[in-house]
DRENPARO-514304 format. One line per field, with one value per atom (N, C-alpha, C): atom name; residue number from 1; x, y, z. Coordinates in steps of 0.2 Angstrom, whole numbers. Layout:
N
atom CA;...
nr NUM;...
x X;...
y Y;...
z Z;...
This chain:
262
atom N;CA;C;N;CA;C;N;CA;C;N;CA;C;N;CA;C;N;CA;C;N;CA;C;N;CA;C;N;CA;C;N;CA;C;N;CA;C;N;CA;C;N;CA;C;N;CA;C;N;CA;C;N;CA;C;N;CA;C;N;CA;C;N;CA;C;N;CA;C;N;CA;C;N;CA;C;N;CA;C;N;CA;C;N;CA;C;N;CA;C;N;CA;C;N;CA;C;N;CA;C;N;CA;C;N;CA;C;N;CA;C;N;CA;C;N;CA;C;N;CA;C;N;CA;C;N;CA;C;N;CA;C;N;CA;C;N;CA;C;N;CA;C;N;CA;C;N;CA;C;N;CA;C;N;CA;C;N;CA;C;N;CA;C;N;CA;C;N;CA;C;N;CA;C;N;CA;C;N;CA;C;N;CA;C;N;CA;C;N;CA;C;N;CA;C;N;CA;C;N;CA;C;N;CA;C;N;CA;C;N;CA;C;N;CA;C;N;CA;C;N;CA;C;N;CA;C;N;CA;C;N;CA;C;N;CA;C;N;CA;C;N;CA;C;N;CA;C;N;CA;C;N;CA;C;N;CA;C;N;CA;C;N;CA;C;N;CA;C;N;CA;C;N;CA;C;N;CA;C;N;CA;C;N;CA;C;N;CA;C;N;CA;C;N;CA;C;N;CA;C;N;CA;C;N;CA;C;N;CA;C;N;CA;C;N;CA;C;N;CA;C;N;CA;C;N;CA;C;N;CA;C;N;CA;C;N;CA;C;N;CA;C;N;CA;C;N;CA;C;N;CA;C;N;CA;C;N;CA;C;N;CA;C;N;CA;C;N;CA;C;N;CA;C;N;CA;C;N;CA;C;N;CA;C;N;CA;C;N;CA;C;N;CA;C;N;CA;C;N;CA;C;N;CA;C;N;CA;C;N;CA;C;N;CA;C;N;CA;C;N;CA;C;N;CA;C;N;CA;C;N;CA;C;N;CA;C;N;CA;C;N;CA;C;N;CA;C;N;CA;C;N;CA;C;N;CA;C;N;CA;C;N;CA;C;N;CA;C;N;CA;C;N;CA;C;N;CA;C;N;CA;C;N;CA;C;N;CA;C;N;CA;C;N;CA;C;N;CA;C;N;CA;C;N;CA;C;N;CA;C;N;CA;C;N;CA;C;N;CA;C;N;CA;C;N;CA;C;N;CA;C;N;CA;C;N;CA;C;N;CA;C;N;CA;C;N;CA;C;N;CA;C;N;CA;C;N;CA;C;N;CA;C;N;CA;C;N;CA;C;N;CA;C;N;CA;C;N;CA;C;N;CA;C;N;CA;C;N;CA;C;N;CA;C;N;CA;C;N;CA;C;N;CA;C;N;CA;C;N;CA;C;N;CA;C;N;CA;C;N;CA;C;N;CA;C;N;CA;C;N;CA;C;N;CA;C;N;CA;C;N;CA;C;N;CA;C;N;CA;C;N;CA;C;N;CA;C;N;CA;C;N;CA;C;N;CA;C;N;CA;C;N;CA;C;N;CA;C;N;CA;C;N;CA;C;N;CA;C;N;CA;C;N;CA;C;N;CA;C;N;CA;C;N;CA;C;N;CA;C;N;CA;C;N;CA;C;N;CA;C;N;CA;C;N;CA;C;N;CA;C;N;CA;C;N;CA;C;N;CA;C;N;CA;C;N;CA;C;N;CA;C;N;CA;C;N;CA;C;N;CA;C;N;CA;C;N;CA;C;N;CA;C;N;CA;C;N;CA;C;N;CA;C;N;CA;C;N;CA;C;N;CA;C;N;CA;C;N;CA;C;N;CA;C;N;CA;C;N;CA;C;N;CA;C;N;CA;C;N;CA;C;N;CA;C;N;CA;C;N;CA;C;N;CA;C;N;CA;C;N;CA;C;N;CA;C;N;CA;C;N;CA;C;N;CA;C;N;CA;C;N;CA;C;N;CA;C;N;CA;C;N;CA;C;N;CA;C;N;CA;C;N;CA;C;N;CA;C;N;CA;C;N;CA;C;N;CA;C;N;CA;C;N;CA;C;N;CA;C;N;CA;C;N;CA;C
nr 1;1;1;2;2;2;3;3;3;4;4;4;5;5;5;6;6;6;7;7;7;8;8;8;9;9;9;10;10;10;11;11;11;12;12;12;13;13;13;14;14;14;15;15;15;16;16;16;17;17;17;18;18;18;19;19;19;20;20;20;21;21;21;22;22;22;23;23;23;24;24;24;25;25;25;26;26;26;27;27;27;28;28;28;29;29;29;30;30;30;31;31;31;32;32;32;33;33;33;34;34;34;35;35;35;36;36;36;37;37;37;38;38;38;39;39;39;40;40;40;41;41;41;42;42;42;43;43;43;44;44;44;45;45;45;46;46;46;47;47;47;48;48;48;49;49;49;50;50;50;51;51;51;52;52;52;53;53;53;54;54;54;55;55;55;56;56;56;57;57;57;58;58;58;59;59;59;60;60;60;61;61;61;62;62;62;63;63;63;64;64;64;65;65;65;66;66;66;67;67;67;68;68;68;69;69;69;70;70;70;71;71;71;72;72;72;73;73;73;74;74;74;75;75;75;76;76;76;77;77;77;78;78;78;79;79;79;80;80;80;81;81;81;82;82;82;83;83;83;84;84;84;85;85;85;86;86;86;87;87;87;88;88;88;89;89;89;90;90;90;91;91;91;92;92;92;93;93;93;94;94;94;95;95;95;96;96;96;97;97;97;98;98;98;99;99;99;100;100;100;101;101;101;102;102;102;103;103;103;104;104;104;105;105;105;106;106;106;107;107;107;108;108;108;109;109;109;110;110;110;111;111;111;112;112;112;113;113;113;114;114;114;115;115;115;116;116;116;117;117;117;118;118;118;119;119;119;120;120;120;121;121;121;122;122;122;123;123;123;124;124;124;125;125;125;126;126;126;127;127;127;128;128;128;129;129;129;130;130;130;131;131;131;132;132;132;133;133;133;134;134;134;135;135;135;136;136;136;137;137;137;138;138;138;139;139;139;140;140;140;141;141;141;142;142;142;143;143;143;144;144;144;145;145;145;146;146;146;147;147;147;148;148;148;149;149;149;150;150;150;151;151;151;152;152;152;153;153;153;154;154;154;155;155;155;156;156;156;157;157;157;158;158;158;159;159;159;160;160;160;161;161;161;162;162;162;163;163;163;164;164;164;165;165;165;166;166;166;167;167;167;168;168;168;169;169;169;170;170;170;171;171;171;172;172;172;173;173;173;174;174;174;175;175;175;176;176;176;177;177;177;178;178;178;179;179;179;180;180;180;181;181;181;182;182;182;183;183;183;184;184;184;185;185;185;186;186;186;187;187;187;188;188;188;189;189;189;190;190;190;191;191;191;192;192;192;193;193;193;194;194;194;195;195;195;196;196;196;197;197;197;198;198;198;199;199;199;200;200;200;201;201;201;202;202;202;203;203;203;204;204;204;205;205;205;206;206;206;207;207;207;208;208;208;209;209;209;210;210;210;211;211;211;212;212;212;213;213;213;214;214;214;215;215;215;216;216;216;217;217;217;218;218;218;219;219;219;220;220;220;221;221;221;222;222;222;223;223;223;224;224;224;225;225;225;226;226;226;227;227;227;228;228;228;229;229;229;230;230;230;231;231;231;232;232;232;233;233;233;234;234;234;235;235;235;236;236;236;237;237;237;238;238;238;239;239;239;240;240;240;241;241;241;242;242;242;243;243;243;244;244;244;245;245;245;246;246;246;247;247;247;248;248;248;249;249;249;250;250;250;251;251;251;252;252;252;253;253;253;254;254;254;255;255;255;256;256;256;257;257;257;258;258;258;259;259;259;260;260;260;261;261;261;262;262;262
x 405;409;408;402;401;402;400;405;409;413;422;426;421;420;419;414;413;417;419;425;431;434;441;440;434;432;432;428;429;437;439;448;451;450;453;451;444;443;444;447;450;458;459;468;467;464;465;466;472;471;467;467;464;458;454;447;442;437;432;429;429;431;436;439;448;450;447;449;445;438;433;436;438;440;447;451;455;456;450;448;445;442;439;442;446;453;456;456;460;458;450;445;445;444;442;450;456;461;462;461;461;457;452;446;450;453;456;461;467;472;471;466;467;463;459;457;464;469;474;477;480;484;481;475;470;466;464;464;465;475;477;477;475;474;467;462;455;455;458;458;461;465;468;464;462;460;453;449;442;441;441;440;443;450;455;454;459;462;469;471;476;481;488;492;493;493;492;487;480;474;472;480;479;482;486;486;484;479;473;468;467;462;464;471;473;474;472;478;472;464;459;457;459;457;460;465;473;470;471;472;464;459;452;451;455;455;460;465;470;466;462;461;454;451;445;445;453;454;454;455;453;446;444;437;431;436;434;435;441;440;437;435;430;422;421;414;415;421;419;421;423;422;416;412;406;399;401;394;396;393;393;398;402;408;406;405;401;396;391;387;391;398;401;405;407;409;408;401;397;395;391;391;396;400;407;409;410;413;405;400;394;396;397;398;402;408;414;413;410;409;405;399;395;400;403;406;412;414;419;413;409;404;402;402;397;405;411;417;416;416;416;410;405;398;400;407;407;409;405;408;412;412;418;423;427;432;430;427;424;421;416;411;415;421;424;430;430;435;428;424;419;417;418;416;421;428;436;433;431;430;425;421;414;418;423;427;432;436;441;438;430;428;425;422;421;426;432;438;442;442;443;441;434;429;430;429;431;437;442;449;449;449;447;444;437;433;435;437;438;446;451;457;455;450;448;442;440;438;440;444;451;454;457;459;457;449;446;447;448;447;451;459;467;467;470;470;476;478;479;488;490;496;499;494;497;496;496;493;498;505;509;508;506;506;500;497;487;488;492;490;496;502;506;501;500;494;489;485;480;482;488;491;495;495;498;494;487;482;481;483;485;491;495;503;502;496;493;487;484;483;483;487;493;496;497;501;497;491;483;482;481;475;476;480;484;484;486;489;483;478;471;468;468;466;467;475;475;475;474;473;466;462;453;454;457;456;461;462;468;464;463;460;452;447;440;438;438;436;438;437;438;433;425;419;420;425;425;429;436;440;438;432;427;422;422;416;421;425;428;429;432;433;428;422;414;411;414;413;418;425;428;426;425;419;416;411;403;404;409;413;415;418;421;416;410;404;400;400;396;398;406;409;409;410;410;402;396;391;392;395;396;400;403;408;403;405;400;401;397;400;402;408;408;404;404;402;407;403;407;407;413;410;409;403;401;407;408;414;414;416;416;413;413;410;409;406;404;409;406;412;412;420;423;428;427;434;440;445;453;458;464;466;470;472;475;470;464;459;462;464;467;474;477;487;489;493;498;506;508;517;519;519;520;523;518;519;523;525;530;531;540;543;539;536;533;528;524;520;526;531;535;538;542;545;539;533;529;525;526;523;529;536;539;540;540;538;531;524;520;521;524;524;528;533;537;535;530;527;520;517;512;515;521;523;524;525;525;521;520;509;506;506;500;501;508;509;513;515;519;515;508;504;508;506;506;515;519;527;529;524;526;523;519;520;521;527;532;540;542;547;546;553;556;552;549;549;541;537;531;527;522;517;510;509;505;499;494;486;483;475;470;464;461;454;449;444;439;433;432;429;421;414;410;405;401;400;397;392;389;396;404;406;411;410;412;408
y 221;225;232;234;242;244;241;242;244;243;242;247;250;255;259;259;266;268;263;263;265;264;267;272;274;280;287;285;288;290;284;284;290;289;293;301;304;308;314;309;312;313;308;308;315;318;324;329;333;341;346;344;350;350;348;347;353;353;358;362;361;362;369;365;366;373;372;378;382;382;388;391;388;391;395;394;396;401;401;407;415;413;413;416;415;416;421;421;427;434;431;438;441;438;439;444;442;446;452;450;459;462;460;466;465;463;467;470;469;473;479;478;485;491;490;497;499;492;496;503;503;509;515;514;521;524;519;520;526;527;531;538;538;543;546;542;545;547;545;549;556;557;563;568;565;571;571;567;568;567;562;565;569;573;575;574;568;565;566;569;570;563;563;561;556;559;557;552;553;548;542;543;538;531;531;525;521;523;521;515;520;520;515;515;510;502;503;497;494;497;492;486;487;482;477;475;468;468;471;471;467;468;467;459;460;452;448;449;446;442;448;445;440;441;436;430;428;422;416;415;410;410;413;411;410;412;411;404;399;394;391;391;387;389;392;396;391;391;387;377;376;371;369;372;369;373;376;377;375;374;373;378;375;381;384;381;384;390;389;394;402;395;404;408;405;408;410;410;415;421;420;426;433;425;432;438;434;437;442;439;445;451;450;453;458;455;461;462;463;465;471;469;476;481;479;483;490;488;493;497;497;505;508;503;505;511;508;513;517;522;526;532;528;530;535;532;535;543;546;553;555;551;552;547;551;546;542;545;539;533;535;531;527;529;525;518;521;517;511;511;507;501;505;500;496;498;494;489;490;486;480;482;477;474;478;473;468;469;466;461;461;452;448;450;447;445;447;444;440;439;436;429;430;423;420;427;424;418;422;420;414;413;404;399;402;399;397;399;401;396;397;389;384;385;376;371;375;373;370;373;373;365;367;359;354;355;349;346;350;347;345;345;344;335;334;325;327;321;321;320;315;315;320;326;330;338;339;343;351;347;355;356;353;356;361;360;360;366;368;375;378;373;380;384;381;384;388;387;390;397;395;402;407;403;409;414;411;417;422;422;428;432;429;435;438;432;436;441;441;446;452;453;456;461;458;463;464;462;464;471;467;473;481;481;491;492;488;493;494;489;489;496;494;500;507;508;514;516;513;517;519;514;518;525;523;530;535;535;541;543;537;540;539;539;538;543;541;543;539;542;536;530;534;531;523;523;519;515;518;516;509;511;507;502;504;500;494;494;489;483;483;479;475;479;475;471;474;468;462;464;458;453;455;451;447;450;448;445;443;438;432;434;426;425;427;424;419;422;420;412;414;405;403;404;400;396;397;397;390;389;383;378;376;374;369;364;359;358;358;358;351;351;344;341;335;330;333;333;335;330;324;318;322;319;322;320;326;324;318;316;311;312;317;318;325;327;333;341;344;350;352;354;357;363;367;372;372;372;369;373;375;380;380;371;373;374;375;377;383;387;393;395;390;393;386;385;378;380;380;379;375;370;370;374;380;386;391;392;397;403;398;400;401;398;402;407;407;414;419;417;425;427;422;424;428;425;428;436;434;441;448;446;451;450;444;448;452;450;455;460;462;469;474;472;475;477;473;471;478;479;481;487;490;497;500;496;501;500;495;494;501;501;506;512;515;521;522;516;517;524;523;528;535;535;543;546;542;544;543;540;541;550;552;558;562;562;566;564;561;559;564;565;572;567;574;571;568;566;559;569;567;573;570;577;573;572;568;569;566;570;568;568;559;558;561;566;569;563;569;563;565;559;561;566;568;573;571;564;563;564;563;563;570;576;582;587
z 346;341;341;341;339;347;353;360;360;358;356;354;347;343;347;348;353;359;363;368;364;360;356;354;350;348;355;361;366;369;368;370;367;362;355;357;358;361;365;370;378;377;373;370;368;363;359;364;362;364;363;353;350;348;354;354;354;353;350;357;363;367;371;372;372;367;360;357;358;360;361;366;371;377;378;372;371;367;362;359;363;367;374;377;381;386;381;374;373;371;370;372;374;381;387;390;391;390;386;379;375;377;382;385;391;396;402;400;394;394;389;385;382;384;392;395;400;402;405;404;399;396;397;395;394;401;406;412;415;416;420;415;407;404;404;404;406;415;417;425;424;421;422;416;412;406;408;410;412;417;424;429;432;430;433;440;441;446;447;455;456;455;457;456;462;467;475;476;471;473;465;462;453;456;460;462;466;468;474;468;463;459;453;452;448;453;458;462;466;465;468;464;457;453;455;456;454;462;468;476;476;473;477;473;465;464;464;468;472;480;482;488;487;481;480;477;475;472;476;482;487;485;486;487;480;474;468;467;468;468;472;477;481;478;475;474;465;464;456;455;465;464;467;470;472;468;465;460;453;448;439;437;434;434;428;422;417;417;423;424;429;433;437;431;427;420;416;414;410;414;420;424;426;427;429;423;416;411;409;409;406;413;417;423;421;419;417;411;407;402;404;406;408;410;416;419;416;410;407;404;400;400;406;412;418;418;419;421;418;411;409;410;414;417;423;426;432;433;436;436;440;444;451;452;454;458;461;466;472;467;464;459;455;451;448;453;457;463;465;463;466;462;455;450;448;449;449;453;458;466;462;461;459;451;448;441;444;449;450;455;458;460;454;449;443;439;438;434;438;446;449;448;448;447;439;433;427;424;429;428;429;438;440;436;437;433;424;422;415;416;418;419;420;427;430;423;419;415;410;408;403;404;410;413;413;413;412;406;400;393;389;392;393;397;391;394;397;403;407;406;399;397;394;393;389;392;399;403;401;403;402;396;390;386;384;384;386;392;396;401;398;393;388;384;379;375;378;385;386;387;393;395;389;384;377;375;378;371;378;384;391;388;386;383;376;374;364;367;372;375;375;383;384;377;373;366;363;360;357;358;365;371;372;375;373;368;363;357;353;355;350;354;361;368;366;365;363;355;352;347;344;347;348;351;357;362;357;355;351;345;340;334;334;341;341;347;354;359;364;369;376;378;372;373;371;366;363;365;368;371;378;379;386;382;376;373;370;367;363;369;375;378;380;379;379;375;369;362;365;366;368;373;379;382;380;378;376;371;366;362;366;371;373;379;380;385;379;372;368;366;365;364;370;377;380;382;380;377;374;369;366;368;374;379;383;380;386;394;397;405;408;410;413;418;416;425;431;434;440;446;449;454;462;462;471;477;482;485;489;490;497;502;505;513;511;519;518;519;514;514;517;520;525;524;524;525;529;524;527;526;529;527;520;518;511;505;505;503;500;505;503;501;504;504;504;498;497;499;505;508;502;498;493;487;488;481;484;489;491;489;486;482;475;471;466;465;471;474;474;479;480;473;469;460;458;457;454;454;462;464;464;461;463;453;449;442;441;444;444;445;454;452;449;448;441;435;433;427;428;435;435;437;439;439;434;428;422;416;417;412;414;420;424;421;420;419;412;408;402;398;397;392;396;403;403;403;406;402;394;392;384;383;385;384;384;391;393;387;383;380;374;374;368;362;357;351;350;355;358;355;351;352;356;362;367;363;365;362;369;367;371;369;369;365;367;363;364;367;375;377;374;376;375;379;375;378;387;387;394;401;396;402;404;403;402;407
């Protein structure tokens, strides 16, 4: 009898969406995005007002981050199915959370171009890591709904993250501007903390490296949509802050930086 119980009870479990789980990481995932979207805006304004970066070398500077974590997602998933994904998910996200004060540290170009380099393989690994987790905790008859959800608190993001981004940088400093998205971070490393790790079944044979490891023919067509909403999407995120200052009537500002970066 209490077999039984226990068994139904478990059923009951896995059936749930809105598990204790599932919501951490969801809470988590939208953390974790108000801290990568609300240093975007500000970005291409701390290059000009403090490093003063030419115009010729801002989009070098804006385009390592997305380009170095574009090219390390293959291998983000391969790296978060064969290790504890749990543990590549805390690292990664303590990772890039460092990393946004370390940006503000940088005093050059080159220097700053380096640390985009060293943020955009940690949110690579974050991001993978941080879905394939996700998925785990999504029953199986309720999946689209379960990666709707997940993927909404990336677009509640998205609208957060700038507008929270710049209005530190405008009414505070840029200092602040770098630090907020740290708290945001180190918030969703903290919940994701309490996220149990799943069982993971051992593979069948021995690993091998195969090309659809990398690329599904499969995905094509939704890679190519994708990529031509992306970059649409990322022509004018990148630059929206610094043409709202050029627009009749906009009074321009620029956040007092701090003194170490002056």
């Amino acid at each position: 009898m209490e077999k039984n119980i226990g068994t139904s009870s478990q059923k009951e479990i896995e059936k749930t969406l809105f598990s204790a789980n599932f919501c951490l990481m969801c809470i988590a995932n939208l953390f974790t995005c108000m801290a990568i979207y609300s240093v975007m805006p500000v970005l291409p304004l701390y290059l000009i007002d403090v490093l003063h970066c030419k115009n010729s070398i801002m989009g070098i500077c804006l385009a390592v981050f997305p380009l170095v974590a574009l090219a390390a997602r293959p291998f983000s998933g391969i790296i978060s199915d064969m290790m504890d994904c749990k543990r590549v998910l805390l690292i990664a996200t303590a990772c890039c959370a460092i990393l946004f004060p370390v940006t503000f540290m940088a005093a050059t170009v080159s220097l700053f171009i380096g640390v985009r380099l060293l943020h955009g393989m940690s949110f690579s690994l974050m991001t993978t890591s941080q879905a394939t987790l996700a998925v785990s905790f999504i029953p199986e008859g309720k999946l689209g709904m379960g990666i709707g959800l997940f993927s909404s608190m990336l677009s509640l993001g998205m609208i957060l993250g700038p507008m929270l981004g710049l209005y530190v940088a405008h009414q505070f400093s840029y200092a602040f501007a770098f630090w907020l998205p740290f708290v945001f971070a180190m918030t969703g490393t903290c919940l994701q903390l309490f996220v149990a790790s799943p069982r993971k079944e051992p593979a069948p044979g021995p690993f091998r490296l195969s090309w659809d490891m990398f690329f599904m023919p499969q995905g094509l067509y939704a890679l190519a949509a994708l990529f031509i909403a992306a970059f649409l999407l990322g022509m004018i995120s990148n630059y929206i802050s610094i043409t709202s200052r050029c627009l009749p009537g906009t009074t321009a500002w620029a956040p007092t930086p701090a003194p170490s970066s002056c």
